[in-house]
N, C-alpha and C positions, 0 to 999 in steps of 0.2 A: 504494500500500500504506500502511496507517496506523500512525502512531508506538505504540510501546508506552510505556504510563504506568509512573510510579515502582511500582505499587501491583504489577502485572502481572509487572515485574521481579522484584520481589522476591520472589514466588510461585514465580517460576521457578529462582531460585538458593537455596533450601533443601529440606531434605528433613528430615521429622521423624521421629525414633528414638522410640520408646516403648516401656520396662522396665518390671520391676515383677513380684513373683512371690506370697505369699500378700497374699489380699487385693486383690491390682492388679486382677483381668479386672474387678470391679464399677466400679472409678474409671477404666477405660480404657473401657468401655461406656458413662460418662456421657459422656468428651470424643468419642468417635465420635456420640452423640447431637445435640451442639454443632455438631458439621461439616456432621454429615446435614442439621440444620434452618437452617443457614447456604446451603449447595450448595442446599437445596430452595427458598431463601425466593429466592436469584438470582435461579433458571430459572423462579421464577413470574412472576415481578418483571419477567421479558425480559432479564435482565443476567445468566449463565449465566457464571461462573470457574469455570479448574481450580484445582486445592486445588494443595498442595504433594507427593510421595509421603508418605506415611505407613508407615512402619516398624515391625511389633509382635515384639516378642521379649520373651513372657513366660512364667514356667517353668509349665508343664503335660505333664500325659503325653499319649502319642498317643492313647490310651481318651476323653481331654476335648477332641479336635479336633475331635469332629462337634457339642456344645455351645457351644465356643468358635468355630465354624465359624457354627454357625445364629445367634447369638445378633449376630454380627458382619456378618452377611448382610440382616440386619433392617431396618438403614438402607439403605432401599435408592432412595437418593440418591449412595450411593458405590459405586464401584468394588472390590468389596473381593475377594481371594483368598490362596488359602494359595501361598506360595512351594512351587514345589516346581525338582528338581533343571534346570536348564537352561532357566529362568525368565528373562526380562529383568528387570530392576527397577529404576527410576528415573520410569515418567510418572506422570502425575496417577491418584492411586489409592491404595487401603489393602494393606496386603501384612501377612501373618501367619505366622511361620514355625511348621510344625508340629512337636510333641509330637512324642518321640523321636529327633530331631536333630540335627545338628550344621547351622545352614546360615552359608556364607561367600557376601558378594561378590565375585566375580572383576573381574581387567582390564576383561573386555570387557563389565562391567553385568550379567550372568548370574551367575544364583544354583547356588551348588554345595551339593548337600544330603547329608550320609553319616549313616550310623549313628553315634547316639552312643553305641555299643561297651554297649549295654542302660542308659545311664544313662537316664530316662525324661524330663526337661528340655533342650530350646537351651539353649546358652552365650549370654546375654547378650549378654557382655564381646566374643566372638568375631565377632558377627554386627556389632554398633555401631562397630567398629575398622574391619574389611573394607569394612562399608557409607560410612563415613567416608572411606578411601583410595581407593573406589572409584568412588562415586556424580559424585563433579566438582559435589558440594553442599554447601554448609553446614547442617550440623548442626547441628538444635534438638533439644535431647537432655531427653526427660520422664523423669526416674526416680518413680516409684509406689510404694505399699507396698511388704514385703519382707520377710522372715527371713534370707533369703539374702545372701551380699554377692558373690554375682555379681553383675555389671553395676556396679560400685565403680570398679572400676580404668579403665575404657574412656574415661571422662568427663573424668579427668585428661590421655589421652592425648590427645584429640580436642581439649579447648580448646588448647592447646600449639600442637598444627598448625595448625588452619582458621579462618584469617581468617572474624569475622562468624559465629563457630558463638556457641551459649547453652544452656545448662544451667538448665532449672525442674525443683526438686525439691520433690515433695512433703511437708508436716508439718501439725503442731496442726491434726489431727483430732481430734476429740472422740472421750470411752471408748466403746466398744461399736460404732464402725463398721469394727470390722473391718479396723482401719490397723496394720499391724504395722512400726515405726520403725528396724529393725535397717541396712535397706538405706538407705533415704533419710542418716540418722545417718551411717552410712559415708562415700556418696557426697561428707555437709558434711564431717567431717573429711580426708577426703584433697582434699581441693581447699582446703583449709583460707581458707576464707573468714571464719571466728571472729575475730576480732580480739582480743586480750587482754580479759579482763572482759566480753565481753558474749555475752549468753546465745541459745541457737538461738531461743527462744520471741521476746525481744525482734525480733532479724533480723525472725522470720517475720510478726509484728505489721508491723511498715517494711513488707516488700514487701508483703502485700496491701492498706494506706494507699494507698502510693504508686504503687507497680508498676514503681518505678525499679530499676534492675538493680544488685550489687553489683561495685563496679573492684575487681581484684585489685591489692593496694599493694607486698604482699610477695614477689611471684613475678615477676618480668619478662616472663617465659616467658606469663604470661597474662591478659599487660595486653588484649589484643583480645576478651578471651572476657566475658560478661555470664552474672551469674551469678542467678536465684529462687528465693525459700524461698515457695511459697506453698500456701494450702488448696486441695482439687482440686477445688474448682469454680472457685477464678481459674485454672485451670493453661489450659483451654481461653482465655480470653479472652489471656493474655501470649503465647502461644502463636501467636493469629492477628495480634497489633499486630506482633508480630515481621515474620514472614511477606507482609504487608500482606491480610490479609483482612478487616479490622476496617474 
C-alpha cells in the first residue's frame, strides 16, 4: 500500500465553511469556479484529488434554491448537493444548505435540517459551530459579503477551539461590485485582529502582497488560529495553499 504525501494529508484534515449573504452567491460562484477548473485540470492531467468538503451556508430563501441549486450544479467537476435532513456530511464534495432552514451537524456527521419557524435564511452562525464540533476537521472558514452579521460570532468560536483552523475574510472590493462590508467588518472587529493605528485597508493591502497570515498577539486563546483580509479573487488561491491543493 503507498504512503500518503504531506499535500494529500492535509486535504484530508480540513473542511471549508463558506458565508456570506447579500452579495456573496456571485463571489462564492467565482471560488467554486477555481475548484471546478482545479478538480478538472487533475483528472485531465491523470492526477485526479479529492478536494476538501466544502460547506455553503449563505442567507437565501427557499424560492432561490432551484437558482442557487443550478447555478452550483454547473461545475460539474464537483460533487455538489443541497444538505438535506439525515445527510452524511464530511467527504470530498460541495454541500449547500437550503433556503428556509435551520441545518445542524450532529455527533454522528449527519445533517439535521428543521424549519426555520418561516424565517426565510440558514443561520450561519448555527451551521459553522455544529459543522466545527462535529466534522473531526479543521476549519477554513471564508466569510463573503454581507449586510447581515450572522455568521460574526461563529468564527471567534471556532479559532478558540480547532487547532490548524483559519479564517479569510473578504474586503476592498471596488464601488459597484456589489460587496456589501457590514458582515466581513464584523467578523474583523470581533476577532479583533486591528492592532492600535492601523487601518482594515492597510491589513488588507499586506495580505494580498504577501499572503502571510495575521498571529493573534493579544488573545492567547488564539495564538493557533491564522487569520486573511483578502480581495475575493485571492480568497480561492489562500484557501487551496492552506489545504494543500496549490
Amino acid at each position: 500500500m503507498g504512503t500518503i504525501g504531506p499535500n494529500e494529508e492535509r486535504r484530508n484534515r480540513h473542511v471549508i465553511l463558506i458565508g456570506g449573504s447579500t452579495g456573496a452567491p456571485g463571489y462564492i460562484f467565482q471560488f467554486l469556479d477555481r475548484l471546478n477548473a482545479l478538480v478538472k485540470s487533475r483528472q485531465s492531467g491523470g492526477h485526479p484529488i479529492e478536494y476538501p468538503p466544502v460547506a455553503i451556508a449563505v442567507h437565501h430563501t427557499k424560492a432561490l434554491d432551484d437558482t442557487l441549486g443550478l447555478t452550483s450544479f454547473e461545475r460539474t467537476f464537483l460533487n455538489t448537493r443541497f444538505i438535506d435532513d439525515g445527510m452524511e456530511v464530511g467527504s470530498s464534495g460541495v454541500y449547500i444548505c437550503r433556503g428556509g432552514a435551520l441545518t445542524q451537524i450532529q455527533r454522528n456527521k449527519r445533517a439535521r435540517v428543521i424549519s426555520n419557524n418561516g424565517h426565510p435564511t440558514p443561520s450561519i452562525d448555527l451551521f459553522f459551530e455544529s459543522a466545527a464540533n462535529y466534522l473531526g476537521l479543521s476549519p477554513i472558514i471564508i466569510i463573503y459579503s454581507g449586510n447581515e452579521f450572522d455568521g460574526a460570532s461563529s468564527p471567534v468560536e471556532i479559532l478558540s477551539k480547532n487547532l490548524g483552523s483559519a479564517l479569510i475574510v473578504q474586503y476592498n472590493e471596488k464601488p459597484g461590485n456589489h460587496f456589501a462590508p457590514n458582515l466581513p467588518q464584523e467578523v474583523i472587529a470581533r476577532v479583533n485582529i486591528l492592532d492600535s493605528g492601523e487601518g482594515l485597508e492597510r491589513i488588507a493591502v499586506q495580505a494580498n502582497v504577501a499572503l502571510e497570515p495575521f498571529q493573534y498577539k493579544a488573545s492567547k486563546s488564539f495564538k493557533d488560529g491564522r487569520v486573511y483580509v483578502a480581495k475575493a479573487e485571492d480568497i480561492p488561491a489562500i484557501a487551496f495553499g492552506i489545504c494543500g491543493l496549490s
